[in-house]
C-alpha positions in Angstrom: 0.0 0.0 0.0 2.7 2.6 0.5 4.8 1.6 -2.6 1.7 2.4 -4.5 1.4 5.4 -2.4 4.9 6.4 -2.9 3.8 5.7 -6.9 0.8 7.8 -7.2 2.4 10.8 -5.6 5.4 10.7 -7.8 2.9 10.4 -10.6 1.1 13.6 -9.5 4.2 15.6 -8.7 5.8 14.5 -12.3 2.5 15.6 -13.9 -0.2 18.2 -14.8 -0.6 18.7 -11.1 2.7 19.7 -10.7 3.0 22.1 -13.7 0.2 24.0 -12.2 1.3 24.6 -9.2 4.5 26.3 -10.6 2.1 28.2 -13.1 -0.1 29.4 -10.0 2.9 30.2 -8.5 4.0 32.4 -10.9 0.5 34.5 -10.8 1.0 35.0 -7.8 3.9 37.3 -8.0 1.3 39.7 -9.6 -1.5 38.8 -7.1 0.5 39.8 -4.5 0.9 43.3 -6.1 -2.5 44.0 -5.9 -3.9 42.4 -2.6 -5.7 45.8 -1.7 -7.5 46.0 -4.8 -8.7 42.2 -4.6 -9.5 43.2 -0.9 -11.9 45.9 -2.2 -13.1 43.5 -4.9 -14.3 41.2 -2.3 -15.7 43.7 0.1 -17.7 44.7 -2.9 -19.0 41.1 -3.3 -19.4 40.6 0.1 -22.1 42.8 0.4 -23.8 42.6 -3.2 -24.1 39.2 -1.4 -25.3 40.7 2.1 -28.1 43.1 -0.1 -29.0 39.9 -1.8 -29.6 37.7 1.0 -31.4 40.4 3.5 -33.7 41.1 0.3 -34.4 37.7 0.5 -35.6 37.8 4.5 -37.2 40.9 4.0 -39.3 39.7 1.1 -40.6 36.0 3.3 -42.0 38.7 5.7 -43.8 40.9 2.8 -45.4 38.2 1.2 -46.3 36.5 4.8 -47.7 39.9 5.6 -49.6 40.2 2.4 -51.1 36.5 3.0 -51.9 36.9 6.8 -49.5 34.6 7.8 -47.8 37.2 10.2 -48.7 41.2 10.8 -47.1 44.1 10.2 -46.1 47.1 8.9 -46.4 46.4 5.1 -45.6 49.9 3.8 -42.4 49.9 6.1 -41.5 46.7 4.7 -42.5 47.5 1.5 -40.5 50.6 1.1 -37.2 48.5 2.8 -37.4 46.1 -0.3 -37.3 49.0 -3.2 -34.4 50.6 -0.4 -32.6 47.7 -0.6 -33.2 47.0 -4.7 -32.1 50.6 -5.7 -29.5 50.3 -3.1 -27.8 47.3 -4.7 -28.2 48.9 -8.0 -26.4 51.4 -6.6 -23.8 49.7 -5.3 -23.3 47.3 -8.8 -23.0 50.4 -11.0 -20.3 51.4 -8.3 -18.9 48.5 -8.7 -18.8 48.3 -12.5 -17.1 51.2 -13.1 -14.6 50.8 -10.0 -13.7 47.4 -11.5 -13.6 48.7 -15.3 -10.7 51.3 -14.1 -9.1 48.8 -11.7 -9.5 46.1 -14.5 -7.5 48.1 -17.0 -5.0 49.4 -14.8 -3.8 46.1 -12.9 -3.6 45.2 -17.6 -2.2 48.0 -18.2 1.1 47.0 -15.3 1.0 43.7 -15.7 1.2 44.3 -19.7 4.1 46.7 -19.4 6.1 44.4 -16.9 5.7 41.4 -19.5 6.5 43.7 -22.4 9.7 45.2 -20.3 10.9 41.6 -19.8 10.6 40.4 -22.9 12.8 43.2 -24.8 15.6 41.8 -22.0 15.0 38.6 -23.0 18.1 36.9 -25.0 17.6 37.9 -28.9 18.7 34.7 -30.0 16.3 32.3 -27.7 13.6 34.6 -28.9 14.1 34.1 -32.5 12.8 30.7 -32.0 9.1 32.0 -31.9 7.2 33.8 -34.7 6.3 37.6 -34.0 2.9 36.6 -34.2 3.1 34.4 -31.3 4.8 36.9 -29.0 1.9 39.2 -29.9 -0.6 37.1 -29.2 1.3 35.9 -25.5 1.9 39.3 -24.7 -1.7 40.6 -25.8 -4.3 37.8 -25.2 -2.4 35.6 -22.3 -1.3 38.9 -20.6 -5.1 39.9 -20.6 -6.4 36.8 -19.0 -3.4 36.9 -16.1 -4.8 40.4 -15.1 -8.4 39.2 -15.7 -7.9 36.3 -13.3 -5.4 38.0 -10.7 -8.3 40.5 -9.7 -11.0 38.1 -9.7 -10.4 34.7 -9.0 -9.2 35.0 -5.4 -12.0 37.6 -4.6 -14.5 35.5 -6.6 -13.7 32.3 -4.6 -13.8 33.9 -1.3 -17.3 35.6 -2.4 -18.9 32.3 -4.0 -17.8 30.6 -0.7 -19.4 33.6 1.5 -22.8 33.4 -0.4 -23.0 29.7 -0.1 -22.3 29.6 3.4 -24.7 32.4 4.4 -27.4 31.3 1.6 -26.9 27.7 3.5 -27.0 29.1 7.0 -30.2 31.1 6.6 -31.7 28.2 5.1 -30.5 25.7 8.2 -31.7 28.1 10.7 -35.3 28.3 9.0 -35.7 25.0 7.7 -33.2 22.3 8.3 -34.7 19.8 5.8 -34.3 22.4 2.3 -30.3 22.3 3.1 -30.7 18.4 1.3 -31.4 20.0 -2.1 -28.6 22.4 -2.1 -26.0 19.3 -2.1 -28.1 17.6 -4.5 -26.1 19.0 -8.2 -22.9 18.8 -6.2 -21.8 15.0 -6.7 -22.6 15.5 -10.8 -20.7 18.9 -11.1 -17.8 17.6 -9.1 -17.8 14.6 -11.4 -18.2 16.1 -14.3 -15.2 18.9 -13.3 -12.4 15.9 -12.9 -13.8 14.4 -15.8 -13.4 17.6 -17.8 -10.3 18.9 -16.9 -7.9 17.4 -18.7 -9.7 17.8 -21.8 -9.9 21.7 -20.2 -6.1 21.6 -20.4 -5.9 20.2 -23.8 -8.4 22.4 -25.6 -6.6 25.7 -23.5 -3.6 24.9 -25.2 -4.9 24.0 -29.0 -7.0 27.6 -29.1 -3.8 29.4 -27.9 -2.0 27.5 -30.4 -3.8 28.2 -33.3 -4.8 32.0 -32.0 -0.8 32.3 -32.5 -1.0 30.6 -35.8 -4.0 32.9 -36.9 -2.1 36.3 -35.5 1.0 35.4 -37.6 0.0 34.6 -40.5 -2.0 37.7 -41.3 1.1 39.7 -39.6 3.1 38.2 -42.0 1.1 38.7 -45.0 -0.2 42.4 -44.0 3.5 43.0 -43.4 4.1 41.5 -46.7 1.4 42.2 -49.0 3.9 44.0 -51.7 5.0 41.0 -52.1 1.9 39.0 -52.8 0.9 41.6 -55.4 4.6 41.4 -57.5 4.2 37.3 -57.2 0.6 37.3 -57.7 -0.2 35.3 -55.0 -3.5 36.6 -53.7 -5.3 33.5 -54.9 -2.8 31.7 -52.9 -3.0 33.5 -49.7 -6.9 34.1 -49.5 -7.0 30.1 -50.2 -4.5 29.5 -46.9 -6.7 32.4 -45.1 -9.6 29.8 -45.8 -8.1 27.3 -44.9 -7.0 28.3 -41.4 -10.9 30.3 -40.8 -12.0 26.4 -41.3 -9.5 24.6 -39.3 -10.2 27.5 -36.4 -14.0 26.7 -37.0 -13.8 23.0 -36.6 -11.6 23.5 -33.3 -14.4 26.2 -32.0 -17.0 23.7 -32.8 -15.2 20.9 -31.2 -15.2 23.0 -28.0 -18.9 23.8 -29.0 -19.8 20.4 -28.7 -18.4 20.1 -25.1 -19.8 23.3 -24.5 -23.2 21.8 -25.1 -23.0 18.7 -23.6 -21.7 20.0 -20.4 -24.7 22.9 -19.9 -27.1 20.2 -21.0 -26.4 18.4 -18.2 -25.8 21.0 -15.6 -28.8 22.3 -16.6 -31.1 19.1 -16.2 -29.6 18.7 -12.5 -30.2 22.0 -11.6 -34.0 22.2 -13.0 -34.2 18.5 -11.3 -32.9 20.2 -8.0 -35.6 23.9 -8.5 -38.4 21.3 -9.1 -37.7 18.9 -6.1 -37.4 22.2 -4.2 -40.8 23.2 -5.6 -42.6 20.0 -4.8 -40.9 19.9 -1.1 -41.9 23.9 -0.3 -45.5 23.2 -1.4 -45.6 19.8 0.2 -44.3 21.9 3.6 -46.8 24.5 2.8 -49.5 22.2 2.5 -48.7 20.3 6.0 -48.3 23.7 7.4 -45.1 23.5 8.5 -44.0 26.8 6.6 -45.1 29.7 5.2 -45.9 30.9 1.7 -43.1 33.6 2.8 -40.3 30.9 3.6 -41.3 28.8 0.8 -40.6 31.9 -1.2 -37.6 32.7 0.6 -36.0 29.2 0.1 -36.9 28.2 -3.3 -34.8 32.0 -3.7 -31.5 30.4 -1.3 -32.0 27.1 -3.0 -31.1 28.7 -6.3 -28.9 30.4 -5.1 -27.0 27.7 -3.5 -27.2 26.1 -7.0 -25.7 29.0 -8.4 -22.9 29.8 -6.3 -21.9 25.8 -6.2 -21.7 26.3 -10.2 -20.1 29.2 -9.7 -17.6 27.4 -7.9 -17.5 24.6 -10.1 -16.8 27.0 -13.1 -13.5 28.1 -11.0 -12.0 25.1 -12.5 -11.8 26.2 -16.1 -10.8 29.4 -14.7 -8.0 28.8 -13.0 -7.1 25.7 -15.8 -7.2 28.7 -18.8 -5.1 31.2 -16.0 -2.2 28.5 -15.7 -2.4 27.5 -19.4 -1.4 31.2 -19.9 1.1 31.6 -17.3 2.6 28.9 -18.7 2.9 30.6 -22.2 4.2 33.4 -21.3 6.7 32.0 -18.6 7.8 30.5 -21.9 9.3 33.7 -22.7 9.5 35.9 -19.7 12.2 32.7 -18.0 14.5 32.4 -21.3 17.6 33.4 -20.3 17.9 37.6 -19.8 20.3 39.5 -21.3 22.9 41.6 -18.4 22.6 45.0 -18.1 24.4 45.6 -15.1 27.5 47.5 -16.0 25.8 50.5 -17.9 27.3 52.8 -15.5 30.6 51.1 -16.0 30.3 51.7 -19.8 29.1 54.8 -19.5 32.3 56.3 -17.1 34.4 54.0 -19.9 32.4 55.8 -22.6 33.0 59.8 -21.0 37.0 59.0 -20.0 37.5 58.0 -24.1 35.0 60.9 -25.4 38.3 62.9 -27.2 40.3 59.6 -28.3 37.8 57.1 -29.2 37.2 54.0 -29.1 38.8 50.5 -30.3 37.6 47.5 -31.0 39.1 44.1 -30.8 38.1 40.8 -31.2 40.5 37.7 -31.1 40.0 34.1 -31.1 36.1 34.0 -31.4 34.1 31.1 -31.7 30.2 30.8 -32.5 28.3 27.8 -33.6 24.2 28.0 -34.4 22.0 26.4 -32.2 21.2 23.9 -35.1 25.4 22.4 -35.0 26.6 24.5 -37.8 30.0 26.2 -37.1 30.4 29.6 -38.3 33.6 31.0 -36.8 36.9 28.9 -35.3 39.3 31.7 -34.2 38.2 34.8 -35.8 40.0 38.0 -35.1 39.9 41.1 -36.2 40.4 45.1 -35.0 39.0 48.5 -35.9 40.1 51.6 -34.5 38.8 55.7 -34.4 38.9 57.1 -37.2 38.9 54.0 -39.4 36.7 52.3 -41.6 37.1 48.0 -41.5 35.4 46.3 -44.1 34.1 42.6 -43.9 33.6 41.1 -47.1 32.9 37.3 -47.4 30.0 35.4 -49.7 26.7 35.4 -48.2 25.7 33.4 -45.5 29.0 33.2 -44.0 29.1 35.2 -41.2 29.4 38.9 -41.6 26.0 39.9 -39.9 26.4 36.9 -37.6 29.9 38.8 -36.6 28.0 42.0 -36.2 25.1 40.9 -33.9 28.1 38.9 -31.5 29.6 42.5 -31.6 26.6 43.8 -30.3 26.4 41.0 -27.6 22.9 40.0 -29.6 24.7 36.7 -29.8 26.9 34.6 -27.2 30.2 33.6 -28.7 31.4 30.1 -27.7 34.8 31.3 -27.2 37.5 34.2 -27.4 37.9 37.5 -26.1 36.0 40.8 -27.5 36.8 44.2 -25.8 36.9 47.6 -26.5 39.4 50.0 -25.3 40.0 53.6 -26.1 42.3 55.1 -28.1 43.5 53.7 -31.0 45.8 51.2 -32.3 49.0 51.9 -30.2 47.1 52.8 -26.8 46.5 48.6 -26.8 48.5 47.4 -24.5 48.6 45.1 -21.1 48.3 48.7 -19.1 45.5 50.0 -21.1 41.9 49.8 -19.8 39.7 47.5 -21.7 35.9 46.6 -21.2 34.5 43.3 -22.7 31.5 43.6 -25.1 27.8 43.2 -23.2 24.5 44.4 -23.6 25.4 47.2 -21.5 28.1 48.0 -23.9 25.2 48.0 -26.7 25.5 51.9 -25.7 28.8 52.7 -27.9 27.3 51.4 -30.8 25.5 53.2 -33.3 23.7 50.4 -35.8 22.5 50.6 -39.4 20.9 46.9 -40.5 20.0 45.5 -44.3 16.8 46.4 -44.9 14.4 49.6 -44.1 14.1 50.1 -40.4 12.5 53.1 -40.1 9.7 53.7 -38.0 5.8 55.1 -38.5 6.0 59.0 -37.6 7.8 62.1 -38.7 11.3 62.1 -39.8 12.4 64.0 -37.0 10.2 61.5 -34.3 12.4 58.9 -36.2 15.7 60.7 -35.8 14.6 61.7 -31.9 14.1 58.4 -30.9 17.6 57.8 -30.9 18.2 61.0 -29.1 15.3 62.5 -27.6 16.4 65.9 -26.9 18.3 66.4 -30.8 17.5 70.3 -32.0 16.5 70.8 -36.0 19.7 72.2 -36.8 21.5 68.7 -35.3 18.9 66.4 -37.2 19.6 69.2 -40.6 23.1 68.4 -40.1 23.0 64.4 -39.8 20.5 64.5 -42.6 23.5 66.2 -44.9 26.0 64.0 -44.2 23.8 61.0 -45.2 23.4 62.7 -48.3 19.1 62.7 -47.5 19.0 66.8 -47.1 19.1 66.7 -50.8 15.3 64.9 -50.8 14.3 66.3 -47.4 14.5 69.6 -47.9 12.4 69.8 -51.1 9.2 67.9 -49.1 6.6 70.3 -47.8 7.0 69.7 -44.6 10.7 68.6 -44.6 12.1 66.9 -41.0 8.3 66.8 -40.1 7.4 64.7 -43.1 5.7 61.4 -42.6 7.3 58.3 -42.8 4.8 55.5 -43.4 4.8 51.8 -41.8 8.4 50.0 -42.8 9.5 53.8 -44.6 6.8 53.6 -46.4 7.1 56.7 -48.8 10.3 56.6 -49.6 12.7 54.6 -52.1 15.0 52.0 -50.1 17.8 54.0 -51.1 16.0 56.9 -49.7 15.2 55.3 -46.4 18.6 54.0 -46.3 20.1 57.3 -46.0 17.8 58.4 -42.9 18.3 54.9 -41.4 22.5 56.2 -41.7 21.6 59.5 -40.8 19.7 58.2 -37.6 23.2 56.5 -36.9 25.2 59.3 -36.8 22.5 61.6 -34.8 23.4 59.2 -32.0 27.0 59.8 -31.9 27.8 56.6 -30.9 32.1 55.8 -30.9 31.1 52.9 -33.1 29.5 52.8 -36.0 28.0 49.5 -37.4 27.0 49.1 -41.0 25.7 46.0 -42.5 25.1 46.3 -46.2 24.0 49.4 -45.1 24.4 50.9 -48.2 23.7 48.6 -50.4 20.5 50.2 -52.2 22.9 53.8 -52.9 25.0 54.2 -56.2 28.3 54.0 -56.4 28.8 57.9 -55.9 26.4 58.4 -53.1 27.5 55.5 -51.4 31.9 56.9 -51.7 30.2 60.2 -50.9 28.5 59.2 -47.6 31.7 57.2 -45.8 33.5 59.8 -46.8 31.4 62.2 -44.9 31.3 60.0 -42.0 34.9 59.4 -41.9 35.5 63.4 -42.7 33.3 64.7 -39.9 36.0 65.1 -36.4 34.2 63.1 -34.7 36.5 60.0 -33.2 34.8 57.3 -34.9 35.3 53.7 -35.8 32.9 52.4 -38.5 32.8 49.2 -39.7 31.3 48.3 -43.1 29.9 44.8 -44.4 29.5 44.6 -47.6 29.0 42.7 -51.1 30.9 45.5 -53.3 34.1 46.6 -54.3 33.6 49.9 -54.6 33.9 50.9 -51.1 37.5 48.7 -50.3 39.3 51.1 -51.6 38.4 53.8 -48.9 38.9 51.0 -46.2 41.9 51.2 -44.1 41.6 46.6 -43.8 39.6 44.3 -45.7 38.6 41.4 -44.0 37.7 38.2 -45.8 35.6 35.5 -43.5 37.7 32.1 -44.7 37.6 29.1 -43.5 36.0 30.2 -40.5 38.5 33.0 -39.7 38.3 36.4 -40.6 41.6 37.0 -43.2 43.3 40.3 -43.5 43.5 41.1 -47.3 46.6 42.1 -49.2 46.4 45.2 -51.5 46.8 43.1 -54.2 44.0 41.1 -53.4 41.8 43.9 -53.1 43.0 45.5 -56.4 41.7 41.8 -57.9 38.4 42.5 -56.6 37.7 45.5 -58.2 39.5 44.5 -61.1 37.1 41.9 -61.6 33.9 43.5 -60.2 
């Protein structure tokens, strides 16, 4: 008996049991956030539920006053019951609009935690899920973790309180109607263990395919330019059909359950009113009651019903509240990136203001989470006032070397530091600082593709540097080479930029996404393919500028072409795993044969 003790326990600890109880956990780190407001919450219910049952009391003695049962002062009476109903309407419309603020505050924090945590969490772990899946976690699971943290603890205590008064009043009046309140309760509680797995199950599928749902029309909103120059509209409304059906069949599935459930619950509890009817006219008849308490019970005894399925219906509850938590712990417990040298960096960053900043990176090894090896050794340097160029075939690792600059990656191996000064202050003396998050700081970073922002120009160029004058965002603008296009816009630096630079030409946005860059004024300057939508001339024209202004800069420059190796000071080639200085002669090939 106790080895199959030991067994079932280990079973229940190893299982769903388990699982939920870290999830519950979990919301409760909220919950505990907001115990006043629950308190109030509860208060509220608490007497909604007071108002209810007193109404109840009040109305046995006005209809055994009416009948002759009992005498007494029926106006009084009377005009306590319409108190008492326009009181609790009172006190619900109170109630509805002091939980409709609470409501979407406590969403409102909870939201903006989750969102905070997620931007910490490690890039790389979160590439792994779709952007239409975070949305959907952060939007729809967030939702139902503040949903539940303000009600479920208040609504259990409440449910509980009106059962036990509802029960009491009916035990102190007449012992023998208490029966039919525990009459539904073997069928609900059966039904509930029966259901709960399939609860669980059903959570997870609709969350599942809400996330499917959410990404795919992100993708093809985000997209549709494509879709039109493929002609695949045909394509994608057949796959938007085709989800819209498989989401149908799952609703209906639930549906069915649905059904089947309330048919049930709904036969026990008309069973349970009726038996209650035929017992309070039976006790009528033998004149062991009044009309008044037979009124006032067949009231309790539906309202015992109610509150036990009240009760009952806790169990989805809390099953959809864990399923959610559990989503979103998903994310929220990857691994976090380390911020906690900013103000190192930033003393690092105001001792090398005049000098600059170098860059070094030796012996660096990364592999991709699928087993692929992409550097064995790498090393390279850059310096102020120098532009590096990385050239390599594509896929081989040039933006993969620019996001383990930027700490978006982990290398495997190797050191990566930064120390100021340039080439001849590095030595064993010098100060250096390894690359971090926190170090993200000294970077300024222009990606492939248009990443410019919804807004104004100068909303665009701001967020970078928030309190930038005109004349500094005119002046970035010019050494991007945009001023040229700016200026001759209506409403120049204020002009809109739409969704993903909608508007302008990728060349076009490519110059404000450079010109953003430089607003920053960041020691290093980060440009991958950045400029690889400009001609030849506006692309010389725009290093030049940038490696022309006095600022102590080091840029360096991935990059497909030839064209711009001939204003690097090194060429690196990514061979063999390694990143590979480049002779003159080498270079001089390249161009030769561009």
């Amino acid at each position: 008996m106790k080895d199959k003790l030991t067994f079932l326990i280990g079973r229940i600890k190893a299982g769903r049991v388990q699982e939920m109880w870290r999830q519950t956990i979990w919301i409760y780190q909220y919950a505990k956030r907001y115990w006043l407001i629950m308190i109030f919450y509860t208060i509220l219910g608490m007497a909604g539920t007071g108002i209810a049952l007193l109404t109840s009391w009040i109305s046995k003695d006005l209809v055994d006053i009416i009948t002759g049962y009992e005498t007494g002062a029926l106006i009084q009476t009377f005009c306590m019951m319409i108190g008492l109903n326009v009181g609790t309407t009172l006190l619900n419309q109170a109630s509805d609009y002091a939980s409709s603020y609470l409501s979407m505050k406590v969403d409102s924090e909870i939201k903006a935690d989750i969102f905070s945590k997620i931007l910490v969490t490690d890039w790389e772990s979160l590439t792994n899920y779709h952007t239409g899946d975070l949305l959907t976690r952060w939007s729809s699971d967030a939702s139902s973790i503040s949903n539940g943290v303000l009600n479920f603890i208040p609504n259990t205590i409440i449910y509980s309180f009106r059962f036990i008064s509802a029960f009491a009043m009916v035990i102190a009046n007449d012992a023998s109607f208490a029966v039919f309140a525990f009459l539904g309760m073997p069928v609900s509680l059966l039904l509930s263990r029966t259901l709960m797995k399939r609860m669980v199950n059903n959570n997870k599928r609709s969350a599942a395919m809400g996330a499917k749902m959410s990404g795919f029309n992100q993708e093809c909103f985000s997209n549709i330019q494509t879709i039109k120059a493929f002609d695949l509209i045909h394509l994608y409304i057949a796959r938007l059909k085709q989800l819209q059906q498989e989401y149908i069949h799952m609703k209906l599935d639930f549906q069915k359950m649905s059904i089947w459930t309330s048919l049930l619950l709904s036969t026990v509890a008309l069973a349970v009113s009726y038996a209650s009817y035929g017992w309070g006219i039976y006790r009528v008849w033998s004149g062991a009651i009044s009309y008044g308490s037979m009124t006032m019970f067949l009231s309790l005894s539906g309202t015992l019903t109610g509150t036990l399925h009240n009760l009952t219906s806790l169990v989805p509850t809390i099953i959809g509240l864990t399923t959610s938590a559990g989503r979103l712990m998903d994310i929220v417990e990857m691994p976090r990136e380390d911020y906690s040298r900013e103000d190192e960096v930033a003393a690092f960053a105001k001792t090398h203001r005049t000098d600059g900043i170098s860059l070094c990176v030796k012996d660096l090894e990364y592999t991709y989470q699928s087993g692929t090896k992409v550097f064995d050794g790498a090393s390279l340097e850059a310096h102020p006032h120098e532009v590096i160029a990385l050239v390599g075939p594509s896929g081989e690792g040039k933006t993969t070397m620019i996001r383990l600059i930027l700490s978006l990656m982990r290398p495997g191996g190797g050191d990566a530091v930064l120390f100021g000064g340039s080439r001849e202050s590095s030595d064993d003396t010098n100060e250096t600082i390894a690359l971090s998050p926190s170090t993200r700081k000294l970077f300024s970073y222009v990606p492939q593709g248009n990443t410019m922002f919804s807004g104004t120009i100068a909303e665009n160029m701001r967020n970078v540097k928030p309190d930038a004058t005109d004349q500094e965002i005119v002046d970035v603008l010019k050494l991007a080479c945009a001023w040229d296009f700016i200026k001759k816009l209506p409403d120049g630096i204020d002009s809109i930029i739409k969704e993903r630079g909608g508007g302008f030409s990728e060349g076009q946005a490519q110059r404000l996404s450079i010109a953003r860059a430089l607003l920053r004024r960041s020691p290093i300057l980060l440009l991958d393919e950045a400029t690889s939508a400009l001609d030849v001339a506006t692309e010389r024209t725009v290093l030049h500028n940038i490696m022309t202004d006095d600022y102590p800069r080091t840029c360096i420059v991935t990059t497909h072409r030839p064209s711009v190796l001939t204003i690097c000071n090194r060429v690196y080639a990514i061979r063999d795993k390694k990143c590979v200085v480049l002779p003159q002669n080498e270079i001089e090939a390249m161009l030769h044969n561009k």
